[in-house]
FIKOLZA-1660 file (N, C-alpha, C; in steps of 0.1 Angstrom, whole numbers, plus 5000, padded with zeros to 4 digits):
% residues 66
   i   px   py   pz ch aa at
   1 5008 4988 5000  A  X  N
   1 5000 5000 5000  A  X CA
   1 5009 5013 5000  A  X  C
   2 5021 5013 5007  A  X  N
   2 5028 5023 5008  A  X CA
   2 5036 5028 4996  A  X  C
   3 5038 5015 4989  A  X  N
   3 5047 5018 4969  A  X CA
   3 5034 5021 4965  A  X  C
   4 5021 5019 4962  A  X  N
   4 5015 5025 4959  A  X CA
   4 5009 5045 4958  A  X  C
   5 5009 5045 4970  A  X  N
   5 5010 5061 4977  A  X CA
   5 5025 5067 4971  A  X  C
   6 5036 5058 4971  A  X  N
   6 5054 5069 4967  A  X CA
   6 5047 5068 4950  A  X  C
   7 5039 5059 4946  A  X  N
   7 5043 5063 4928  A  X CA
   7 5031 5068 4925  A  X  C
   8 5026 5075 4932  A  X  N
   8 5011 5080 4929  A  X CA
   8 5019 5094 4928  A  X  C
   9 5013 5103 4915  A  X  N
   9 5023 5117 4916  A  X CA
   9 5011 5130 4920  A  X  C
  10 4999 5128 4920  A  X  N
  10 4990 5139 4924  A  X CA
  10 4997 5143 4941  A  X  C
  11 4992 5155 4945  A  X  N
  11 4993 5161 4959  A  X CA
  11 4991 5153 4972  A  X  C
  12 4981 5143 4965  A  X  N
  12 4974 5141 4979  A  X CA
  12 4984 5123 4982  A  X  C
  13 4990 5121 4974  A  X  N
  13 4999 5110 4975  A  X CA
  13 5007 5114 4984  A  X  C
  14 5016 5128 4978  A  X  N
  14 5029 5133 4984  A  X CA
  14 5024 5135 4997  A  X  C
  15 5013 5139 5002  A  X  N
  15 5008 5144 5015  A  X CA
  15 5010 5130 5025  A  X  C
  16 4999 5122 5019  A  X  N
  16 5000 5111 5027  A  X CA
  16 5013 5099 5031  A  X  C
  17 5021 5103 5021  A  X  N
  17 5034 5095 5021  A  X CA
  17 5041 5106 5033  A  X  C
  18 5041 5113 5033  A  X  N
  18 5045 5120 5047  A  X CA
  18 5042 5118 5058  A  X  C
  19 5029 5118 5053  A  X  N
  19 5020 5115 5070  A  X CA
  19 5021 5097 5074  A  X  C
  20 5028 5087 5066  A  X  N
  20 5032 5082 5067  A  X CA
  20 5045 5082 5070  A  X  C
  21 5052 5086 5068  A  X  N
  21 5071 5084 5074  A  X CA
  21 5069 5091 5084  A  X  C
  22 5063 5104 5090  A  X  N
  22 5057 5104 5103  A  X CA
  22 5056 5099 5112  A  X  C
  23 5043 5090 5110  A  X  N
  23 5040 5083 5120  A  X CA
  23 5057 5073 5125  A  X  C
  24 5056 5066 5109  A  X  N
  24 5071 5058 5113  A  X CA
  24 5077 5059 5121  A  X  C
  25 5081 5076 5118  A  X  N
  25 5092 5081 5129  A  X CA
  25 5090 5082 5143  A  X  C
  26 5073 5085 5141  A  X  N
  26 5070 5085 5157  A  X CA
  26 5072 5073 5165  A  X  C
  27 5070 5065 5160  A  X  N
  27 5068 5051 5167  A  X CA
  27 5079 5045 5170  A  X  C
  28 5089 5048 5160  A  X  N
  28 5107 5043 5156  A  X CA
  28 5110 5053 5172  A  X  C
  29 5106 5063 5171  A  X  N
  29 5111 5071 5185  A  X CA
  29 5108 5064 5198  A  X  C
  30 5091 5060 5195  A  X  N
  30 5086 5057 5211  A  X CA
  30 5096 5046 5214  A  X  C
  31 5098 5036 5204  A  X  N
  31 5102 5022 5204  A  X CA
  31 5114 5021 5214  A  X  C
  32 5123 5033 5203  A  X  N
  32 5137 5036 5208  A  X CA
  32 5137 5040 5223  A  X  C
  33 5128 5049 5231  A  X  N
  33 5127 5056 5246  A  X CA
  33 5121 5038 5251  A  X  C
  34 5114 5033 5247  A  X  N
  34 5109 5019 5256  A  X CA
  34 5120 5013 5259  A  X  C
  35 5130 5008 5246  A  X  N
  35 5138 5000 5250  A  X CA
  35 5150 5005 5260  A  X  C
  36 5155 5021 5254  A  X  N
  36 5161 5025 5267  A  X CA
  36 5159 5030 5281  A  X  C
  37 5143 5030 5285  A  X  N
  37 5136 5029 5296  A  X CA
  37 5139 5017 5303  A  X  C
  38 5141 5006 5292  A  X  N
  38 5142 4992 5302  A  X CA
  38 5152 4989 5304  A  X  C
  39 5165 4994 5295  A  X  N
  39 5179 4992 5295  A  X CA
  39 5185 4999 5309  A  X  C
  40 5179 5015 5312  A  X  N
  40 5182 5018 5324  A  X CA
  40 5179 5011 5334  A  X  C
  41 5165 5006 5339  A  X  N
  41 5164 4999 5347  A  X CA
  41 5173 4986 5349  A  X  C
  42 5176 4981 5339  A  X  N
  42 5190 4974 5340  A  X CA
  42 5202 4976 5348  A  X  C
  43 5204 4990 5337  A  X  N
  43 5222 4988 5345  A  X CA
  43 5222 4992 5362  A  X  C
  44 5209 4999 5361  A  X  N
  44 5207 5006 5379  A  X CA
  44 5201 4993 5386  A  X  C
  45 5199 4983 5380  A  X  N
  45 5197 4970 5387  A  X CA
  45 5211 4962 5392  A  X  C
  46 5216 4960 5377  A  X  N
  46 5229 4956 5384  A  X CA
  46 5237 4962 5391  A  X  C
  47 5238 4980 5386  A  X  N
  47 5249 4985 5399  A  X CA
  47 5243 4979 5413  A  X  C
  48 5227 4983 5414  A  X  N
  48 5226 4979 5429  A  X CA
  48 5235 4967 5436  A  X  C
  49 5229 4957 5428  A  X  N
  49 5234 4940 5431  A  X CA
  49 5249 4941 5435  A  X  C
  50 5256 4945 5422  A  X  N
  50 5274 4944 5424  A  X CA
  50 5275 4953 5436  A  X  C
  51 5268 4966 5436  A  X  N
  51 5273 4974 5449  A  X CA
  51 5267 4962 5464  A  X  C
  52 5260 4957 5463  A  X  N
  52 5255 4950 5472  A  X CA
  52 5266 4941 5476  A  X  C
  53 5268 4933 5469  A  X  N
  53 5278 4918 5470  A  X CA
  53 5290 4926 5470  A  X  C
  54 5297 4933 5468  A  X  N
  54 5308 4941 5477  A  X CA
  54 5304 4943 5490  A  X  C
  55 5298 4949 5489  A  X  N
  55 5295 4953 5508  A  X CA
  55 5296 4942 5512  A  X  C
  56 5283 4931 5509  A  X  N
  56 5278 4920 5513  A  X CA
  56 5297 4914 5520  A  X  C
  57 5307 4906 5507  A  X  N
  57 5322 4906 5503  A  X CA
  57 5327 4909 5515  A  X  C
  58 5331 4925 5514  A  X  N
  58 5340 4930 5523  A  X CA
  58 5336 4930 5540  A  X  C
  59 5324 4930 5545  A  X  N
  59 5314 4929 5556  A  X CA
  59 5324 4912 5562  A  X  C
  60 5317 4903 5552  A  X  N
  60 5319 4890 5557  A  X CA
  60 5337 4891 5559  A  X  C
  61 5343 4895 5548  A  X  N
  61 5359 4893 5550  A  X CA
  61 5362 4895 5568  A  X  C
  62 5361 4908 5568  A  X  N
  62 5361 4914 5578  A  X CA
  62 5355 4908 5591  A  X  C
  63 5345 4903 5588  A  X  N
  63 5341 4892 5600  A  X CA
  63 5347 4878 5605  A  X  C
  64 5353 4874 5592  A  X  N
  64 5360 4862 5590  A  X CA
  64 5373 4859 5596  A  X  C
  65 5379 4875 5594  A  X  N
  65 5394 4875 5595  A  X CA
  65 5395 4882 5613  A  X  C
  66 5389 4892 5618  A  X  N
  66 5387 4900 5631  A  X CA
  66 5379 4889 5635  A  X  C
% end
């Protein structure tokens, strides 16, 4: 449907083939903010964890050894 609308040469083709890559873009954008929405909750997941199991680590060392 969309090669249809790029080889149609009246106005109202060119219109809609815009309002098409548009939307595209819009969506190509949200897509992109979702998956880096979930990517951050990642790395701020793992820093917790690692920051955790250090403490957790060094805590026990220290109890081990004193």
């Amino acid at each position: 449907m969309v090669k249809i609308m790029v080889t149609m040469t009246c106005r109202w083709g060119k219109d809609m083939n815009k309002v098409f890559r548009t939307f595209k873009n819009v969506f190509l954008d949200l897509f992109s903010m979702g998956k880096g929405f979930v990517y951050g909750f990642v790395m701020v997941g793992l820093f917790i964890v690692i920051c955790g199991a250090l403490i957790y680590g060094v805590l026990y060392i220290t109890n081990v050894i004193f």
